[in-house]
Residue, then its C-alpha position, 0 to 999 in steps of 0.5 A: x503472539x508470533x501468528x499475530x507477528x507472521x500476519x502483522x508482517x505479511x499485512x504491512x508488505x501487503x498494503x506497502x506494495x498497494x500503497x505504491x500502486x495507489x500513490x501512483x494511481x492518485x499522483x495520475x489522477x491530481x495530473x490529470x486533473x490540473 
């Protein structure tokens, strides 16, 4: 359980920091686009 906990963790800092590299990547692209 607490190896599932660890890579629960690491997963969710993971794609929170891509999450932010992609809103910006997408926030370009709808400028861009419009």
């Amino acid at each position: 359980m607490h190896e599932q906990l660890h890579l629960i963790e690491f997963w969710v800092t993971f794609f929170s920091r891509n999450s932010v590299l992609w809103a910006k990547r997408l926030l370009l692209n709808i400028s861009n686009g419009a």
